[in-house]
TORFI-734506 format. One line per 8 residues: for each residue x, y, z of C-alpha. Coordinates in steps of 0.5 Angstrom, whole numbers, always signed. Each point is the difference from the previous one (the first is absolute). Layout:
<atoms>
X:Y:Z  ...
</atoms>
This chain:
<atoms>
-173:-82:-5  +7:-3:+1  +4:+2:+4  +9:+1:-2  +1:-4:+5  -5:-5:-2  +2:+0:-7  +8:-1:+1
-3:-5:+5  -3:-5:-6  +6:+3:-5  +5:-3:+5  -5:-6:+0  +0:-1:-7  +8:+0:+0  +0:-6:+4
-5:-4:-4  +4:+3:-6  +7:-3:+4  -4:-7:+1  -2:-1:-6  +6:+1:-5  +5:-6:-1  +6:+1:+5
+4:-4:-4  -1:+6:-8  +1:+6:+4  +3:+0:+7  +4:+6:+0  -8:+4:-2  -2:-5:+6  +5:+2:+5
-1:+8:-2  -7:-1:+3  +2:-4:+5  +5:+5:+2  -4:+6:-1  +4:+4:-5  -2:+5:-3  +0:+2:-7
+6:+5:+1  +4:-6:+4  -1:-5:-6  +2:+5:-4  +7:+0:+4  +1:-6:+0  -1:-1:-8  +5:+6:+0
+6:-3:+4  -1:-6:-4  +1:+4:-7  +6:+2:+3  +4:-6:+3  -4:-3:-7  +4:+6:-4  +6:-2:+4
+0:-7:-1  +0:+0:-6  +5:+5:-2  +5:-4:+6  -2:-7:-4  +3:+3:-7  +6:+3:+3  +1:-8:+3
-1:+2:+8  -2:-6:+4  -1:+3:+7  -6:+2:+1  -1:+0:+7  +0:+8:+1  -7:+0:-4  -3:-5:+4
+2:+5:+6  -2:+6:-4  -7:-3:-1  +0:-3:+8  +2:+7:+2  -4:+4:-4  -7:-4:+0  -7:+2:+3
+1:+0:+8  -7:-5:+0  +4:-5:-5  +5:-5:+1  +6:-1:-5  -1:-8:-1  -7:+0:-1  +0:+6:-4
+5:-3:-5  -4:-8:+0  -7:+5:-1  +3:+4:-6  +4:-7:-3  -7:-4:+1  -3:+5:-3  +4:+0:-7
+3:+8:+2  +7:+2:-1  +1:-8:-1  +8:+0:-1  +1:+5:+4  -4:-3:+6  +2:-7:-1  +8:+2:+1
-3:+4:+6  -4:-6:+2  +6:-5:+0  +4:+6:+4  -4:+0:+5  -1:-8:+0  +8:+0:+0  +1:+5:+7
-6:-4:+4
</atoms>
């Protein structure tokens, strides 16, 4: 009989088979969530946060706001501990989520390197 041990063993296995095998270039924010080891709850963290800079963002963009540098700082602030901000933001901008939001965000980060 297999041991938890065992079984979390192989699990953990599959998941690097799983991160080898998918294509880095369509999903590198589900990539870097394996790689760094997010659980579903952080995940959901980070989706969370950026549902509110996205509410945020739009409603500064209707009123004709064009500093948006305190997002970027709220998100870099806020974020996952086990993430880091640039990365995260080329991840989610690759992967098509939040796309204004995270292009604004990306050219903000480029701007202040």
């Amino acid at each position: 009989m297999e041991t938890i041990e065992e079984r979390v063993e192989r699990l953990e296995y599959y998941n690097r088979l799983t991160v080898q095998s998918i294509n880095l270039r369509t999903y590198p924010f589900y990539t870097l969530v394996m790689e760094k080891h997010l659980s579903e709850d952080e995940v959901g963290d980070v989706l969370s946060l950026c549902d509110e800079l996205q509410r945020r963002f739009e409603v500064q963009t209707e009123s004709g706001y064009v500093q948006y540098l305190p997002l970027l700082l709220h998100f870099a602030g806020m974020l996952n501990p086990k993430l880091k901000p640039r990365e995260t933001v080329q991840a989610l901008r690759t992967q098509g989520v939040y796309p204004e939001l995270m292009d604004k965000l990306y050219d903000l980060a480029r701007s202040y390197e």
